[in-house]
N, CA, C and O atoms as a MOPAC input file, in Angstrom:
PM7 MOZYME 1SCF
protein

 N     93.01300 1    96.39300 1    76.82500 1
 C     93.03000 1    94.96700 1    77.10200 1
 C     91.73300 1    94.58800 1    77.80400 1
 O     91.56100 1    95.05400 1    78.93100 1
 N     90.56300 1    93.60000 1    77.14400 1
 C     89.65600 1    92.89800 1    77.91100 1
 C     90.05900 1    91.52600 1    78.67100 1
 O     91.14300 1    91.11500 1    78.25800 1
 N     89.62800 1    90.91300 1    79.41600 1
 C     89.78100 1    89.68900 1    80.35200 1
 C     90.12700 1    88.83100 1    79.63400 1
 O     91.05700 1    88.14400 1    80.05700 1
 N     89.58400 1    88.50600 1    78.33100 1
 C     89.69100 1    87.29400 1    77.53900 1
 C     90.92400 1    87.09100 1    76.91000 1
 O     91.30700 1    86.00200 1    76.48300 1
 N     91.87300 1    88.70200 1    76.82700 1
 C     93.16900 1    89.41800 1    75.99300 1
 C     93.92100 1    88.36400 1    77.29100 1
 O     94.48800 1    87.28200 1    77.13900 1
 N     93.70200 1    89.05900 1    78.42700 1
 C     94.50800 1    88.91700 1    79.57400 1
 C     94.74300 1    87.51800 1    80.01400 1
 O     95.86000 1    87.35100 1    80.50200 1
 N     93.94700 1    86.42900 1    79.96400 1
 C     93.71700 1    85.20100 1    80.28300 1
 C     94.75000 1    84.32500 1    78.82700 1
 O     95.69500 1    83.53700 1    78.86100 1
 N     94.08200 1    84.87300 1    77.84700 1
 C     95.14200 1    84.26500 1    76.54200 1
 C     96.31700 1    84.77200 1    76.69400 1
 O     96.66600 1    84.94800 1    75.52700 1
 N     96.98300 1    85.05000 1    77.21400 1
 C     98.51600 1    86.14600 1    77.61100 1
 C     98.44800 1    85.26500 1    78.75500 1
 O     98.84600 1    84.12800 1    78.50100 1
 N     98.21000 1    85.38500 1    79.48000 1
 C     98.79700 1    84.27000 1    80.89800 1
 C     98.77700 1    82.67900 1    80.54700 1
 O     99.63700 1    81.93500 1    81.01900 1
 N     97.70800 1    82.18500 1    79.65800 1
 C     98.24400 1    80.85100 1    79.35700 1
 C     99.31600 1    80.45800 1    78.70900 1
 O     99.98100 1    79.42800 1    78.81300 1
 N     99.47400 1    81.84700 1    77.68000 1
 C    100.80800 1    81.58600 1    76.82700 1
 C    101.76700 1    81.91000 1    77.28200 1
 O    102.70000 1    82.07800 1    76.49600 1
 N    101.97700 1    82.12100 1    78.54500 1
 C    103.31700 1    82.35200 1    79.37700 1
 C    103.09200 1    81.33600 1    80.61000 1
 O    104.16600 1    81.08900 1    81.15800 1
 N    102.19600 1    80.80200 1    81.08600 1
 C    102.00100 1    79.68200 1    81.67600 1
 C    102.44900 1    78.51200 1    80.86400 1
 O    102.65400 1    77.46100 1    81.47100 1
 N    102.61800 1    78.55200 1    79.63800 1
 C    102.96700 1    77.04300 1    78.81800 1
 C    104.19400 1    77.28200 1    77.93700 1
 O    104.70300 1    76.37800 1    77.27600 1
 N    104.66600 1    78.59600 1    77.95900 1
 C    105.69200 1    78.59200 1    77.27900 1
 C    105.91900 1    79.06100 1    76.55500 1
 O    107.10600 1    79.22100 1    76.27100 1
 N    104.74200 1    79.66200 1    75.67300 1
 C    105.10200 1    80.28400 1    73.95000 1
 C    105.36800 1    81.42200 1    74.19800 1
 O    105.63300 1    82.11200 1    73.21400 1
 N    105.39800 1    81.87700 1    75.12000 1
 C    106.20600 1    83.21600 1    75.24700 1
 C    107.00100 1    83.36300 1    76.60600 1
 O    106.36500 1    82.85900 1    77.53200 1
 N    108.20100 1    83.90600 1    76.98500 1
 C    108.78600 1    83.91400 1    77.86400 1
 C    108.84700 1    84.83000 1    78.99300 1
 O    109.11800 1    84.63200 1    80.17800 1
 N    108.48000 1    86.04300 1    78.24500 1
 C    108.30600 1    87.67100 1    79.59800 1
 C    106.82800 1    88.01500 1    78.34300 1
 O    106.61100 1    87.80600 1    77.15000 1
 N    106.02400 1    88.71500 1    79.64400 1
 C    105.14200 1    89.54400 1    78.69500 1
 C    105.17100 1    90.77900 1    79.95500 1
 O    105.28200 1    90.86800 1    81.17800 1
 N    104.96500 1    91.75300 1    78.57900 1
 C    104.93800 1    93.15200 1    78.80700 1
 C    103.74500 1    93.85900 1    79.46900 1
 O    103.01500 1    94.18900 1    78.53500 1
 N    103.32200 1    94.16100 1    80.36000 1
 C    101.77000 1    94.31800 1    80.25400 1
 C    102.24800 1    96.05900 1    80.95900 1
 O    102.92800 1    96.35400 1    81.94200 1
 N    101.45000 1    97.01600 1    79.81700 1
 C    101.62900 1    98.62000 1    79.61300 1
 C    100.67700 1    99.04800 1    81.04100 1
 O     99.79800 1    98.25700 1    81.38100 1
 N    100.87600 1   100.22000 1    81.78300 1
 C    100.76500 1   100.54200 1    82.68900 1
 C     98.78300 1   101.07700 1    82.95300 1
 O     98.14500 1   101.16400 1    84.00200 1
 N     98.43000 1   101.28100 1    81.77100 1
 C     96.84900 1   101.39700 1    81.69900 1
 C     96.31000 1    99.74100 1    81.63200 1
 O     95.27500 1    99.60100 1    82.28400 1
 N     96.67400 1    98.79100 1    81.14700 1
 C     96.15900 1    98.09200 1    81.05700 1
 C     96.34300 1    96.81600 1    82.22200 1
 O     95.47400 1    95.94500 1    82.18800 1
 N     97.38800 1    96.69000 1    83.19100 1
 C     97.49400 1    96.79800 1    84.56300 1
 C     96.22900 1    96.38200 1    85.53800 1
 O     96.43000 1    95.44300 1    86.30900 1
 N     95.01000 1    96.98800 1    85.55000 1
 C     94.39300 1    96.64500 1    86.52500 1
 C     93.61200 1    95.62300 1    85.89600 1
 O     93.42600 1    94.59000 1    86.54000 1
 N     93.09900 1    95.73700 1    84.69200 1
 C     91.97700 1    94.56600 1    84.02200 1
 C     93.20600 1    92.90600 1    84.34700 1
 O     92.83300 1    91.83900 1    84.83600 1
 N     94.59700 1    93.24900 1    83.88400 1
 C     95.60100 1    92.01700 1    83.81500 1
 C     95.52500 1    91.33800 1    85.36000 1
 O     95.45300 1    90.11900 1    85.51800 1
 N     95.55000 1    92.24500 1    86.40600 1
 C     96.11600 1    92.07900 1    87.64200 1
 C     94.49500 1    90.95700 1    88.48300 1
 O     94.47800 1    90.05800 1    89.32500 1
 N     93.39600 1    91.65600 1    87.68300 1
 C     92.16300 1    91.63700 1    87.80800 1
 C     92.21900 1    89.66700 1    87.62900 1
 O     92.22100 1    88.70300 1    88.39400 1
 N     92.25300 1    89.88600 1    86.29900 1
 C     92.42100 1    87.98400 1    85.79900 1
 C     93.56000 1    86.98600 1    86.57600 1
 O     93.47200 1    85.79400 1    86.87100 1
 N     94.89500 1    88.15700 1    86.83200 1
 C     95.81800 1    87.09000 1    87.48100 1
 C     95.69500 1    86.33800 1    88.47300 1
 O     95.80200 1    85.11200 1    88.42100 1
 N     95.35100 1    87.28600 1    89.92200 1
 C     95.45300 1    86.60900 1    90.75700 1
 C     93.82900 1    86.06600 1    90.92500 1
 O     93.33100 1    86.50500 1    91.96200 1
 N     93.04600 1    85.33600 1    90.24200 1
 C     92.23100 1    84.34600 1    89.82000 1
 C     92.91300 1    83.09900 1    89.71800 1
 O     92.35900 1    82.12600 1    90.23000 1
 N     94.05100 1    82.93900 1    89.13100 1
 C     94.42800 1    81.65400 1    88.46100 1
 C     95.33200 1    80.67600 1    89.91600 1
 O     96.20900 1    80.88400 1    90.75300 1
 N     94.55100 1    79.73700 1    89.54400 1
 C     95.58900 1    78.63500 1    91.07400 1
 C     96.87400 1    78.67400 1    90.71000 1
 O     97.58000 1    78.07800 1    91.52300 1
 N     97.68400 1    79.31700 1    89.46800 1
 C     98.85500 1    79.01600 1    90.25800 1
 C     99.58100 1    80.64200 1    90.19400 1
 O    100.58700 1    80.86700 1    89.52100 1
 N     99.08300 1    81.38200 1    90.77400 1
 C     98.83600 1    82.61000 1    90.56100 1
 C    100.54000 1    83.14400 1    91.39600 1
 O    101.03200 1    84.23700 1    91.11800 1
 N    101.15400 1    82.26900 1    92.28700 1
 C    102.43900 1    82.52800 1    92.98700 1
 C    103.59100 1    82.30800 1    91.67500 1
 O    104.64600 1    82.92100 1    91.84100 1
 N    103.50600 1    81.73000 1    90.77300 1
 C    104.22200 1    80.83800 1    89.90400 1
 C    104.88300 1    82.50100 1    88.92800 1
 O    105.94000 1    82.53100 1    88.29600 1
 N    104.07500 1    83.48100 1    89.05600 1
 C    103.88600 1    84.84200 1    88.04900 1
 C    105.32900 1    85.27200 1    88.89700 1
 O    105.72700 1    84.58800 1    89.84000 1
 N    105.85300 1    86.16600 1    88.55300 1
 C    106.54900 1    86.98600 1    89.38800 1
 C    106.70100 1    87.90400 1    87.99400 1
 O    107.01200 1    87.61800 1    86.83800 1
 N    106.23200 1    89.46200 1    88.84400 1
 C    106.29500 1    91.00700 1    88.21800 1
 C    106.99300 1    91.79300 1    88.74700 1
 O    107.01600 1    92.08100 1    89.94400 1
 N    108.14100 1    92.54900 1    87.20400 1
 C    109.15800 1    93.32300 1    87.66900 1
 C    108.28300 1    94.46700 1    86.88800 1
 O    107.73400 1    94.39700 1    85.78800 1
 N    108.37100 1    96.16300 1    88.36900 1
 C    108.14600 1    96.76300 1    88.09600 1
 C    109.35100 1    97.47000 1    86.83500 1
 O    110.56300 1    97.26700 1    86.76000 1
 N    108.22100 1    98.57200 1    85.71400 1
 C    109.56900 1    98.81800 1    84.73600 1
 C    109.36100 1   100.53900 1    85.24600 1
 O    108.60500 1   100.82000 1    86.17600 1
 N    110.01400 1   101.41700 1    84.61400 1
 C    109.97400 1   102.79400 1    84.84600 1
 C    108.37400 1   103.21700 1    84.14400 1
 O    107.73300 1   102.26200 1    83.70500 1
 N    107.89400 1   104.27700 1    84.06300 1
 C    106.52600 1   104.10100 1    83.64900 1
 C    105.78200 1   103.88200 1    84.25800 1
 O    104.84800 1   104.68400 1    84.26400 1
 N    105.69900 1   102.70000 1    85.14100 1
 C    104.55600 1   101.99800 1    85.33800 1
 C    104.05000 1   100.70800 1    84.96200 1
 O    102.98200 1   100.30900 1    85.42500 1
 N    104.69500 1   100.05800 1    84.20000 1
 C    104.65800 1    99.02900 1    82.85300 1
 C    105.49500 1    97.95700 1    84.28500 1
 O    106.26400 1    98.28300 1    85.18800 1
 N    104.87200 1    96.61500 1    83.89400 1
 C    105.21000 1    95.58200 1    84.52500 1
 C    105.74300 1    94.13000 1    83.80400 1
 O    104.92500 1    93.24600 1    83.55000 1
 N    106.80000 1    94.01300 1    83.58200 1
 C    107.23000 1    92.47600 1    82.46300 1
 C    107.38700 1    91.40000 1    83.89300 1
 O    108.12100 1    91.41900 1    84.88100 1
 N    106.11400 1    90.34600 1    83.33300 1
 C    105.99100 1    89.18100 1    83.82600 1
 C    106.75700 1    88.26500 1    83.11500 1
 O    107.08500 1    88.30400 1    81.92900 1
 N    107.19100 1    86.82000 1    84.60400 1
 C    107.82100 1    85.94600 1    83.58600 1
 C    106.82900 1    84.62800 1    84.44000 1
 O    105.90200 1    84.97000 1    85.17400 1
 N    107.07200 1    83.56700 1    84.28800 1
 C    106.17200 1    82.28300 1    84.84700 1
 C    107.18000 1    81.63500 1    85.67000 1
 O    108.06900 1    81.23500 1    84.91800 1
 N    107.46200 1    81.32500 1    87.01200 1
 C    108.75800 1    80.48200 1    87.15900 1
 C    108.29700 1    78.99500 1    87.31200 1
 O    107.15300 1    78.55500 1    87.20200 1
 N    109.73600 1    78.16000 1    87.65800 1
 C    109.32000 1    77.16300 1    87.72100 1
 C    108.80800 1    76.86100 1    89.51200 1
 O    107.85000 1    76.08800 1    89.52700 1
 N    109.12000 1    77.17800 1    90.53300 1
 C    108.68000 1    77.16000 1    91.52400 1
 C    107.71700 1    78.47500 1    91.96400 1
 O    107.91400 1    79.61400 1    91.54000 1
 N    106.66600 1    78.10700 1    92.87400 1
 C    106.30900 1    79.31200 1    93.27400 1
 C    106.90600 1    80.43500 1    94.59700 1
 O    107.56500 1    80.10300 1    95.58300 1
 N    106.49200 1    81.63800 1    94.27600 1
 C    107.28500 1    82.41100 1    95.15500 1
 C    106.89400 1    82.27800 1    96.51400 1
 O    105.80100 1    81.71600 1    96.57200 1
 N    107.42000 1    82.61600 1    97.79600 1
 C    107.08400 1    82.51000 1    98.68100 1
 C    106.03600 1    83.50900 1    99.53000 1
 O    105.70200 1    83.21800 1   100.67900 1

């Protein structure tokens, strides 16, 4: 995954067209790298999976 992968994957779960994204446990730091960049970067919430692998969802409030 490059930055540009990672940024198109957070808008499309920032707007809706997708609902959880999967992001695999190597590709993790480049994702984590772009996320917390974005102003509404609290809005993300990541459940760790076994592996290492993290499924994001977008909420409607941000976390605290």
């Amino acid at each position: 995954m490059n930055e540009a992968l990672a940024a198109k994957q957070i808008d499309d779960l920032r707007n809706g067209i997708i609902s959880e994204l999967l992001v695999k446990k190597e590709d993790f730091p480049v994702f984590r790298a772009v996320l917390v960049k974005q102003p509404d970067f609290k809005r993300f919430r990541g459940i760790a999976q076994r592996g290492g692998h993290v499924i994001y969802h977008y909420m409607d409030a941000p976390r605290s």
